[in-house]
C-alpha positions as CSV (number, residue, x, y, z in Angstrom):
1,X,-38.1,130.5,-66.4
2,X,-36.5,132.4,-63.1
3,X,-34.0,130.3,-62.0
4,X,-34.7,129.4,-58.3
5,X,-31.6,129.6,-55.4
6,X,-30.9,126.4,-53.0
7,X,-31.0,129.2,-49.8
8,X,-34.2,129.0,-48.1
9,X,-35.6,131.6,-47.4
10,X,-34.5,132.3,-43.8
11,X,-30.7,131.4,-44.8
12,X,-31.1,134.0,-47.4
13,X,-32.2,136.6,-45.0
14,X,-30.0,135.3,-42.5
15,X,-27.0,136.1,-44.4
16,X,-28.3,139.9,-45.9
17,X,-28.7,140.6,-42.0
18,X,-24.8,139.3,-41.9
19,X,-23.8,141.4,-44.9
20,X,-25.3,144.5,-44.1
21,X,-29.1,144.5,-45.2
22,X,-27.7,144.0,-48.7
23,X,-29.5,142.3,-51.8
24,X,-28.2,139.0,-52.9
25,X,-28.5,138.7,-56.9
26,X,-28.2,135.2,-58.7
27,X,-25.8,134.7,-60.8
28,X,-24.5,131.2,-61.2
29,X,-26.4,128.1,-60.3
30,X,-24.0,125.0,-61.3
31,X,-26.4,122.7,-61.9
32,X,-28.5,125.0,-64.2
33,X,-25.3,126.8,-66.2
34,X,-22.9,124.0,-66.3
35,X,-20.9,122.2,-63.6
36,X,-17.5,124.0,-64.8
37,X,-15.5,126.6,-63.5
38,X,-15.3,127.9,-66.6
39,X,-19.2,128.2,-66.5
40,X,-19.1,130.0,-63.3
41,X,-16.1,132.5,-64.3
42,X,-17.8,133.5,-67.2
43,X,-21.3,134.8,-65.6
44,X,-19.4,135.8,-62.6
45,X,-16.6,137.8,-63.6
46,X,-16.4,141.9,-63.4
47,X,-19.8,141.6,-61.2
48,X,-18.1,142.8,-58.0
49,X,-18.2,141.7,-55.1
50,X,-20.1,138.1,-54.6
51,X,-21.0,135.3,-52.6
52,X,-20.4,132.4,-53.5
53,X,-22.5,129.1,-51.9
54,X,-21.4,125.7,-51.7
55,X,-24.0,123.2,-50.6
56,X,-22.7,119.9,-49.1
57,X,-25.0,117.2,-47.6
58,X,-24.3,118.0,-43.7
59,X,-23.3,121.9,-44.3
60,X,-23.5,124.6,-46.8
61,X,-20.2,127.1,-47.2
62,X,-20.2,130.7,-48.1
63,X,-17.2,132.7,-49.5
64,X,-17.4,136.7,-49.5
65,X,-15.1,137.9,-51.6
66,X,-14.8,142.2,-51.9
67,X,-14.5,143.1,-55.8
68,X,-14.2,141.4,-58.6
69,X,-14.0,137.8,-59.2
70,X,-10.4,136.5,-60.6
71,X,-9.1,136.2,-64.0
72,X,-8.1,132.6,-65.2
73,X,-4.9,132.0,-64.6
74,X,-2.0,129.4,-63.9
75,X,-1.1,131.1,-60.6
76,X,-2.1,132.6,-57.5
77,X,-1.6,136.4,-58.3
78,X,-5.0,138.0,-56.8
79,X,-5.0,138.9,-53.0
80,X,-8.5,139.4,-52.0
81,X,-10.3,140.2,-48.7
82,X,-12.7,136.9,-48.2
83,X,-14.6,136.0,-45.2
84,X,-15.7,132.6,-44.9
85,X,-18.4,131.3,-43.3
86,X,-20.6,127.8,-42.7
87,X,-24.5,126.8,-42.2
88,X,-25.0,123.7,-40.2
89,X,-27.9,121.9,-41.2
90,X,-30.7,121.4,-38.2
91,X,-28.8,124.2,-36.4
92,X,-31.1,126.9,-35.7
93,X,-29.8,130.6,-37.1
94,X,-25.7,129.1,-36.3
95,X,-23.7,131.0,-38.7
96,X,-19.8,130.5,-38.3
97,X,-17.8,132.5,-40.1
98,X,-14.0,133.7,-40.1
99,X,-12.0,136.3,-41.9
100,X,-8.5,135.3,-43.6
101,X,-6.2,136.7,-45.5
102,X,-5.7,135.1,-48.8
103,X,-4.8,134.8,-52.5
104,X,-7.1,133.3,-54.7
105,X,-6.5,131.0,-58.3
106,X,-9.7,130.5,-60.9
107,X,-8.7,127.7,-63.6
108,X,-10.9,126.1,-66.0
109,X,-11.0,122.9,-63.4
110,X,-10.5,124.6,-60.1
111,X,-11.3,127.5,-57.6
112,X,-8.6,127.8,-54.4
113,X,-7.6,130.2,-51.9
114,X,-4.4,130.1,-50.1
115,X,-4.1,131.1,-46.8
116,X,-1.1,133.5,-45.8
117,X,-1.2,132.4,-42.3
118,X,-0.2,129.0,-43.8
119,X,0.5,129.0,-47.4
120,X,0.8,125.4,-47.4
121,X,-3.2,125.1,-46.8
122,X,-5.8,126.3,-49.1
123,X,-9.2,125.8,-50.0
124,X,-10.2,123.9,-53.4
125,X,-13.4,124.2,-55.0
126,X,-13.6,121.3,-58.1
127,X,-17.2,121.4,-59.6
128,X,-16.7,118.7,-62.3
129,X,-15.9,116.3,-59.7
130,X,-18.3,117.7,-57.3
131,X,-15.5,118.1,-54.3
132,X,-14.6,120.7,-51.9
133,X,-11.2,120.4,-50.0
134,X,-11.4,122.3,-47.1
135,X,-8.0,123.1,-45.2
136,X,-7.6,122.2,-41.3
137,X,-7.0,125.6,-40.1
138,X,-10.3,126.9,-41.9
139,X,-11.6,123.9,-40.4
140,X,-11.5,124.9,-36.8
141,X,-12.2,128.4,-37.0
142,X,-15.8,126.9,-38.6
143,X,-16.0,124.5,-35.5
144,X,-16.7,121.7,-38.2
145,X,-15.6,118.1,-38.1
146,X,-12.3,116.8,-39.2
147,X,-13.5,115.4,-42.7
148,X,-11.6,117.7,-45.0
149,X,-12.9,116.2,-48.5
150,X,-16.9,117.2,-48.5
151,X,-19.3,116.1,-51.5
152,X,-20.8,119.5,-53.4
153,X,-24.3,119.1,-54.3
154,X,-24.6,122.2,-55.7
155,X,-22.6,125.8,-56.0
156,X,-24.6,129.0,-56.6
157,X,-22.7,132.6,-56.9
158,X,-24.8,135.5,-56.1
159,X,-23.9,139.3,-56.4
160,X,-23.9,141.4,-53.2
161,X,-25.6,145.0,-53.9
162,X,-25.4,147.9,-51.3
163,X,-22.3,147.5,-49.9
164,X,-21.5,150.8,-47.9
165,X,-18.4,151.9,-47.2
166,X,-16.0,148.8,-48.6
167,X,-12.9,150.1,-46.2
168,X,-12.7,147.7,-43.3
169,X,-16.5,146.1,-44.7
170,X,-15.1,142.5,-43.9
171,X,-13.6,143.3,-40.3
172,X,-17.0,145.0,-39.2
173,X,-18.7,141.8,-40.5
174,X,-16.8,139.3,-38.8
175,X,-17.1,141.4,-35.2
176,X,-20.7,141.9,-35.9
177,X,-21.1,138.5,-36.2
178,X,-18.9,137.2,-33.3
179,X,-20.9,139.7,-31.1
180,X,-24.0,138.2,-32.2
181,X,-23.1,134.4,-32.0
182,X,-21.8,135.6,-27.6
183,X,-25.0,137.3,-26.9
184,X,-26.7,134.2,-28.3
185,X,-24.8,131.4,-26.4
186,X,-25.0,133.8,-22.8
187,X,-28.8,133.6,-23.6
188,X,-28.9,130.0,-23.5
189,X,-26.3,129.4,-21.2
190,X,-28.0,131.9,-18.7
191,X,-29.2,130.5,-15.2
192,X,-31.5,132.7,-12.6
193,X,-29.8,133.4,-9.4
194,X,-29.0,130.5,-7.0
195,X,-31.9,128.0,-9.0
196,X,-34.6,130.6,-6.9
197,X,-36.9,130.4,-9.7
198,X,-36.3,128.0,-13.1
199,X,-37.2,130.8,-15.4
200,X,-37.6,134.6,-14.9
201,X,-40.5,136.6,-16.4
202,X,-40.2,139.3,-18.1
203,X,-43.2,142.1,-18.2
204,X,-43.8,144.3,-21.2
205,X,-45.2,147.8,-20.5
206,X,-45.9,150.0,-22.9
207,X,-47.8,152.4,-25.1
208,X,-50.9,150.9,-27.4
209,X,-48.7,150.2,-31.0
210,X,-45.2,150.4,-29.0
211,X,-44.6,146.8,-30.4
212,X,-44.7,144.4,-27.3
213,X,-46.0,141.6,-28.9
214,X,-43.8,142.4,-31.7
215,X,-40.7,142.1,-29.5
216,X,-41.9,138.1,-28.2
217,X,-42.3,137.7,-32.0
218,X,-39.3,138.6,-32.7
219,X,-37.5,136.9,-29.8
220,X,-39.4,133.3,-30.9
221,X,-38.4,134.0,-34.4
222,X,-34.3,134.2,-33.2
223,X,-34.5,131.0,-31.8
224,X,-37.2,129.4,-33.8
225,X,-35.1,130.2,-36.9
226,X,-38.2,131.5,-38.6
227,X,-40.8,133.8,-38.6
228,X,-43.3,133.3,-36.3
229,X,-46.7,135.3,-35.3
230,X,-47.5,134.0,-32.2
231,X,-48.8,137.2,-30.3
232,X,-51.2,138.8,-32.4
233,X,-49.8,142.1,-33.6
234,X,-51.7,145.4,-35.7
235,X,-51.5,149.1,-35.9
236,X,-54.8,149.9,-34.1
237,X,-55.4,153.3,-32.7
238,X,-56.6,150.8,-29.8
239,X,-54.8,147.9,-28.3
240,X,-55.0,144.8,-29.9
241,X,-53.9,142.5,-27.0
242,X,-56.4,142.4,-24.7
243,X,-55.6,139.3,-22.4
244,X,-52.2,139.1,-20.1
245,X,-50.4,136.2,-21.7
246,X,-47.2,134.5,-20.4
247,X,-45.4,133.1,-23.1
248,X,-41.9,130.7,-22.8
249,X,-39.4,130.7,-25.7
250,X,-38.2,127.2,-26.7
251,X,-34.9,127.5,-27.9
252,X,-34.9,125.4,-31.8
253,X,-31.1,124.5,-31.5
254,X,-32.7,121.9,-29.1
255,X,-35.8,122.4,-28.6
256,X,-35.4,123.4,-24.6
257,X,-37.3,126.4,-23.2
258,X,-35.3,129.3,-22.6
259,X,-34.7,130.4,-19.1
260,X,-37.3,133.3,-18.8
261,X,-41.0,134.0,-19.5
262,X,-42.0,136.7,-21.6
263,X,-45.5,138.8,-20.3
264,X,-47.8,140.5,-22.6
265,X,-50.1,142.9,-21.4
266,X,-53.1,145.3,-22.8
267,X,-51.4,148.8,-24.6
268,X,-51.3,151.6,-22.0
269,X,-53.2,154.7,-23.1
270,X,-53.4,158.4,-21.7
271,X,-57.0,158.5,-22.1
272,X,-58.6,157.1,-18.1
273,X,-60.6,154.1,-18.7
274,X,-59.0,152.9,-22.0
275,X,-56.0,150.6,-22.5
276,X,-54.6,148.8,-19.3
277,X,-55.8,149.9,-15.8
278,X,-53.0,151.3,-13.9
279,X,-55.1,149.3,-10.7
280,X,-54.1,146.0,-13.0
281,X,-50.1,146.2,-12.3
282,X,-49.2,146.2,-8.7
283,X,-51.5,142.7,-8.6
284,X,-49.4,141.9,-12.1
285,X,-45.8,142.5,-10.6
286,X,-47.4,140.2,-7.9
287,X,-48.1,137.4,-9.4
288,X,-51.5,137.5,-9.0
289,X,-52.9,137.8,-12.4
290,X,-53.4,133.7,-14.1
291,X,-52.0,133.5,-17.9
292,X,-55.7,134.3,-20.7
293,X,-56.7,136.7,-17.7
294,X,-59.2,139.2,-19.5
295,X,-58.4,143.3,-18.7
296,X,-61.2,145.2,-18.6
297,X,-59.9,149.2,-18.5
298,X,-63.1,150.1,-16.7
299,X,-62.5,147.4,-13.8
300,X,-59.2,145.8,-12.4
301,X,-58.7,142.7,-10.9
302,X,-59.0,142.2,-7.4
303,X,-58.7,139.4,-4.8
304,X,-62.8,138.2,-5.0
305,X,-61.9,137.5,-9.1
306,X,-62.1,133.5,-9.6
307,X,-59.0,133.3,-11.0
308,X,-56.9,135.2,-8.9
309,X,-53.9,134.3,-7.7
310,X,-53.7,134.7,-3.6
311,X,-50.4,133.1,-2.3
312,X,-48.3,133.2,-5.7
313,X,-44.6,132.1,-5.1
314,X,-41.4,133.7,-6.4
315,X,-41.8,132.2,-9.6
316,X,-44.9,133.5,-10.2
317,X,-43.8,137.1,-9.7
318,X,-42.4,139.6,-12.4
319,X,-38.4,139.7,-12.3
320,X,-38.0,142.5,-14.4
321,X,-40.2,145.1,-16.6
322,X,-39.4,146.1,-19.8
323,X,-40.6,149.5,-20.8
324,X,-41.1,149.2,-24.4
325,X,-41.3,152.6,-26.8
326,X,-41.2,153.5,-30.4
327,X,-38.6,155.7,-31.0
328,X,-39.7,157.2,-34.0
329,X,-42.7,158.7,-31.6
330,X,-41.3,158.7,-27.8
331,X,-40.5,162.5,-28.8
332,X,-44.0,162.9,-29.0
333,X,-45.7,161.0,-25.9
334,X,-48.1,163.5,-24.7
335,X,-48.3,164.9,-21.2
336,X,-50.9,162.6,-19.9
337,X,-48.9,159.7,-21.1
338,X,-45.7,161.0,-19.7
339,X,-47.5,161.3,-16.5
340,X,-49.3,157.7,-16.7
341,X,-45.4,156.0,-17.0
342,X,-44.6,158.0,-13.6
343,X,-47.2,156.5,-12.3
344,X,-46.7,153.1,-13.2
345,X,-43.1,153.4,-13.1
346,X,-43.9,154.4,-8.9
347,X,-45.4,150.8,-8.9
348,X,-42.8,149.0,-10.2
349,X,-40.6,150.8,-7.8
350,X,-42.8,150.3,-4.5
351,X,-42.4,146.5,-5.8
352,X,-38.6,146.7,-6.2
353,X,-38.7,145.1,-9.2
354,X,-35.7,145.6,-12.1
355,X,-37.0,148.0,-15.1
356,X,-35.6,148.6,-18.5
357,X,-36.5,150.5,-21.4
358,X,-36.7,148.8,-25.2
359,X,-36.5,151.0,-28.2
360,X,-38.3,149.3,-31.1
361,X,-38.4,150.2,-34.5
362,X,-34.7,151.3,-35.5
363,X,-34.7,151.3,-38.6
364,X,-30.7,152.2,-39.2
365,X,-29.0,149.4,-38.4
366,X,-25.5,150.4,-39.7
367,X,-24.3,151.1,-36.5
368,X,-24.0,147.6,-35.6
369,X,-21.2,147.7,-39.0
370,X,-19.4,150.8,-37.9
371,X,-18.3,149.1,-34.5
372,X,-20.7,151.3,-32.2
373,X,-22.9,148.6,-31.3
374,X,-22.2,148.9,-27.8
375,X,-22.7,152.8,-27.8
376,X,-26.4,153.0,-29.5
377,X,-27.7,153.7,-26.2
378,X,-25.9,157.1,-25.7
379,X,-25.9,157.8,-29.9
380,X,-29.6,157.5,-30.1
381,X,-31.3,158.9,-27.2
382,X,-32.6,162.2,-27.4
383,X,-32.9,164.9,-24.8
384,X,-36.6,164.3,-23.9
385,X,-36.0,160.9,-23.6
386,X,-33.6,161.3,-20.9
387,X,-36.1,163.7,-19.1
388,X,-38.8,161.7,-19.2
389,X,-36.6,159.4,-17.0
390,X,-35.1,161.8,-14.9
391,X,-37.5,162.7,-12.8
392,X,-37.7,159.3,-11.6
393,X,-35.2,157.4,-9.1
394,X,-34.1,155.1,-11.6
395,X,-32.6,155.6,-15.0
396,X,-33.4,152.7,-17.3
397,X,-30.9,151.4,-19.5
398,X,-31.5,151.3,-23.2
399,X,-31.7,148.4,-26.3
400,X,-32.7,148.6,-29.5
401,X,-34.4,146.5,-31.9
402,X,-36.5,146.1,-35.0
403,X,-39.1,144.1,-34.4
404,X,-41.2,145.5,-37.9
405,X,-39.8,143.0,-40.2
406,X,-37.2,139.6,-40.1
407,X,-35.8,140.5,-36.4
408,X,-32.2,141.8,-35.7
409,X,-30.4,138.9,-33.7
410,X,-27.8,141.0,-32.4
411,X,-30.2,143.9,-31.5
412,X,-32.4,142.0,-29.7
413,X,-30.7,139.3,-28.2
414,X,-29.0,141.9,-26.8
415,X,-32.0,143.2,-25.1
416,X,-33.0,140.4,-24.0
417,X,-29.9,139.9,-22.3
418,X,-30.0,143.3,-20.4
419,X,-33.6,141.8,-19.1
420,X,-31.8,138.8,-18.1
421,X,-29.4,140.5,-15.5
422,X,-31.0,143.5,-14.8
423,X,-33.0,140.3,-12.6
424,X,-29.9,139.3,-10.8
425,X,-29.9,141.9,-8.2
426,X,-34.1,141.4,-8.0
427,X,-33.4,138.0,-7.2
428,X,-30.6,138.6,-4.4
């Protein structure tokens, strides 16, 4: 019988996101193999580099450690390059991690690491008496309480496979996810301009299959913790949403909405009288289109519609437009279609309302581990994509995400926070 790991199975995605997009092989499950060191050393040793998970009642700790586990010994004698981390229970996607330098022991009775920032501290792992000591310093850096003696309820080791490029693999980590844990907390900690509005909305415009409803998945799935399918989604040569919804975010760290709106609309399409009516946005940037409303592409809204919004207040309005575009086929947007996003793009304009452009679909996420998160914009956009925004008076910044599979937090809460203030000066 397969032997089953403790990670659910959003922790376990969680942290091959954090380690690169690798795969996470069992190897050790104490209470399966034996609850001895011994027991773990022997199925773990000369396996390379591995994860090992410690699961407490109120936490679960992780140690990456790059190469080979120890050798028994008496002594510390192994430098290794480790990077620690923590998962919080009924924390929503909080992973707090830290890299230290340190030499690690493996005895028949005990696991440790000392610390060279203070040798006098070190970490002990003790499976036969089911005790982790975890040192003060480590402590902090984890943002855990100050109990420093935690009951283990189980230890699991797991090999790490697909590490690329091991030089400098841990520091990449630990900035990717320090990166990731700010864009988070400026999400939530975010508040529109002067209180004019409580939340901001947020209008995605794009091509039919561009992956709008994908992106509010995605976004729901960051702070929900888990997937979630919300919007319906599909890969129809025709657009699949056809009703404008306006959807809030609740954030599940504590179940408060997020500060903005996100709006769905009907898949623009170069063909006249298919997709969403051009006719449709001006009332849209408005405010004058009610959440469920129905597009027809043959027939836009207008003021005599029941349901149409006639004085609609600031909150009401769009704050921002996000163009959102596959990048895998934005090379090939056809003529027509190029000319449709002037066209709209002129309305958003004439409405002075902020605009942006999402990438979806990146499917090489290395960059975030090679330290050029911050310059995907300029590495990945290619020279029609620039002139198919040139001709207009307003370049659009550029995120990128992958919204085809378990979202990219950093990615796209990143995008999400260039919606965010590209409202500020709207809202001024």
């Amino acid at each position: 019988m397969a032997v089953r790991t403790t990670l659910t199975w959003n922790e376990e995605k969680s942290l091959q996101k954090l380690l690169g997009n690798v795969s996470l092989i069992l190897l050790y499950k104490s209470t399966v193999h034996g609850n001895r060191i011994s027991n773990m050393h022997d199925r773990c040793i000369r396996q390379g580099s591995t994860v090992t998970m410690i699961y407490c009642p109120t936490n679960s700790f992780g140690i990456f450690m790059l190469g080979h586990y120890p050798e028994i010994s008496e002594s510390f004698r192994k430098p290794n390059t480790s990077f620690y981390f923590s998962l919080q229970k009924n924390k929503t996607m909080e992973m707090t991690g830290a890299f230290l330098n340190s030499t690690s022991k493996i005895s028949n009775d005990q696991l440790e690491f000392q610390f060279s920032i203070s040798p006098v501290q070190y970490l002990s792992l003790d499976l036969y008496n089911r005790t982790i000591v975890i040192p003060q310093l480590l402590m902090e850096k984890l943002g855990l309480n100050s109990d420093l003696r935690y009951r283990v309820l189980e230890c699991e080791v797991f090999r790490v496979e697909g590490i690329k490029d091991a030089a400098g693999y841990i520091n990449r980590i630990t900035r990717a996810t320090q990166h990731r844990n700010s864009l988070l907390a400026d999400l939530r900690a975010y508040r529109p301009y002067a209180d004019l509005v409580s939340e901001i909305r947020i209008l995605l415009l794009g091509p039919v299959g561009s992956g709008k409803s994908s992106f509010f998945n995605s976004v729901k799935s960051i702070f929900h913790g888990h997937l979630t399918h919300q919007a319906i989604v599909g890969s129809d040569v025709t657009s699949i949403t056809e009703q404008y919804r306006i959807y809030s975010v609740k954030d599940g760290k504590d179940g408060k909405s997020l500060p903005c709106m996100l709006c769905d609309t009907m898949g623009l399409d170069e063909k006249e009288g298919v997709g969403l009516c051009v006719a449709d946005i001006p009332h849209i940037l408005k405010g004058c289109v009610p959440d469920r409303y129905q597009f027809s592409p043959h027939k836009p809204i207008t003021p005599k519609h029941p349901t149409f919004i006639t004085s609609p207040s600031l909150k009401d309005r769009i704050h921002c437009v996000a163009y959102v575009f596959d990048i895998n086929s934005i090379d090939n947007l056809s003529s027509k279609m190029v000319a449709k996003f002037k066209q709209v793009q002129k309305e958003v304009l004439n409405c002075g309302v902020a605009h942006v452009a999402l990438f979806t679909k990146v499917n090489n996420c290395y960059e975030v581990l090679q330290d050029n998160f911050l310059k995907m914009n300029k590495s990945m956009i290619s020279q029609s994509q620039i002139q198919l925004w040139e001709s207009s008076s307003s370049a659009c910044d550029i995120s990128c995400l992958d919204s085809d599979t378990w979202p990219k937090p950093g990615l796209l809460t990143a995008s999400l926070r260039l919606c965010f203030y590209s409202c500020f000066t709207f809202c001024l």
